[in-house]
C-alpha positions in Angstrom: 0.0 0.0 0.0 2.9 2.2 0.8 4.4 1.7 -2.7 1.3 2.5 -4.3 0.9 5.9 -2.2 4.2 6.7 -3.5 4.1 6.1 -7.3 0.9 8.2 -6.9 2.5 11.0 -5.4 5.4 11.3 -7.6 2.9 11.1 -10.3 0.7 13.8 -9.1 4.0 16.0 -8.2 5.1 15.3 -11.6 2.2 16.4 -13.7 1.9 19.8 -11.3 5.4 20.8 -10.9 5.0 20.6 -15.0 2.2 22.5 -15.2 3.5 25.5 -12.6 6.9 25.4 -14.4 6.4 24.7 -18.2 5.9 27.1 -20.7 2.6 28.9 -20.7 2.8 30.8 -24.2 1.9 28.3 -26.9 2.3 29.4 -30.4 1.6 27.2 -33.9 5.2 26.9 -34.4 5.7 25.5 -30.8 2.9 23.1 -31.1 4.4 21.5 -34.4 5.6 18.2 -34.9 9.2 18.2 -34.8 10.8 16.1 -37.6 14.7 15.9 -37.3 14.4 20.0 -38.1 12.2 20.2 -40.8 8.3 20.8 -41.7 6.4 18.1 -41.1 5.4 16.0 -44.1 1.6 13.9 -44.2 1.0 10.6 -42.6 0.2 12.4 -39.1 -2.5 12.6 -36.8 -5.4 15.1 -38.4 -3.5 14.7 -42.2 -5.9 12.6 -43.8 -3.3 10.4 -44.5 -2.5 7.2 -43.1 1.3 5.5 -42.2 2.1 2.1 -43.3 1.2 -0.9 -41.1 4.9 -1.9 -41.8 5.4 0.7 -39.4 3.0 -0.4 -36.5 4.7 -3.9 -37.2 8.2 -3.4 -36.4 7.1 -1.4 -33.4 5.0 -3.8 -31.9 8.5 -6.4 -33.0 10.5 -4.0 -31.0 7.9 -4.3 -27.9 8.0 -8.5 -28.4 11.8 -8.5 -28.1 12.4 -6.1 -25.6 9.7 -8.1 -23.5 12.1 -10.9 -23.9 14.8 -9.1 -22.5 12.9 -8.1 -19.5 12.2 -11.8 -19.3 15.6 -13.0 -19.2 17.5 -10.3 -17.3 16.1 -12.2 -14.1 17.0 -15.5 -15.3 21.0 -14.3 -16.4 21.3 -13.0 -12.8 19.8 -15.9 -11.2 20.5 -19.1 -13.2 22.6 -21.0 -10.4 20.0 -20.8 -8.5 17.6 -21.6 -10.4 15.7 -24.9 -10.3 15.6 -26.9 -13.7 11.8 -26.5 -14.6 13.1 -22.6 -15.0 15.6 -23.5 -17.7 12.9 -25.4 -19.2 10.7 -22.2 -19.4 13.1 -20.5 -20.7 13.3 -22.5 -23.6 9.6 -23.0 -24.4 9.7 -19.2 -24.3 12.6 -19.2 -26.6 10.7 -21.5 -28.8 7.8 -19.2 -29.3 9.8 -16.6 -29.8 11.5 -18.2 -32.8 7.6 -19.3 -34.1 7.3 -15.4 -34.0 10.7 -14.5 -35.6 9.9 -17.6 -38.4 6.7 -15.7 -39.1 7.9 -12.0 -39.5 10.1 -13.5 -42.1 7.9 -15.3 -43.8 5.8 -12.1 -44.0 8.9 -10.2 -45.0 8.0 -7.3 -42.3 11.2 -6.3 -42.0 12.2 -6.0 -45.8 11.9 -1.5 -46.4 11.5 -2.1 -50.2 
């Protein structure tokens, strides 16, 4: 219960100290999209226009592999202790994984042409 009062509070301080300190004037210019220093071309929110789901696929690959990291960072610090069924699991989950990996290549996702 503790915990959760203080990621609430450091939330709530977050979002006020931001809104007593940040900047108050807002012009078109500052609420831009900011593209590596130049104008903003289509394929934004409001545009009309619509990105690529070859976009939304890699992202959601980078999300499915960094998962897997997350996964294993506890099993690399703690494999001597671990008992066997968790190398096991760690296998099956390295098994789907590859499934996965089988299947973006098949569906060439990551091919830019």
């Amino acid at each position: 219960m503790i915990m959760l009062l203080v990621a609430l509070s450091i939330g709530i301080l977050a979002v006020l100290v931001s809104a007593i300190l940040g900047p108050k004037k807002s012009s078109r210019t500052k609420l831009m999209a900011y593209e590596s220093g130049n104008d903003p071309e289509g394929g934004g929110v409001g545009t009309g226009q619509r990105f690529p789901v070859h976009f939304y696929l890699v992202a959601m690959l980078f999300i499915i592999f960094d998962i897997e990291t997350a996964f294993f960072f506890p099993l690399a610090v703690a494999y001597q202790k671990l008992i066997p069924f968790a190398f096991f699991e760690a296998i099956t989950f390295v098994l789907l994984l590859l499934v996965g990996y089988y299947y973006v290549l098949k569906k060439r996702v990551l091919e830019w042409t």
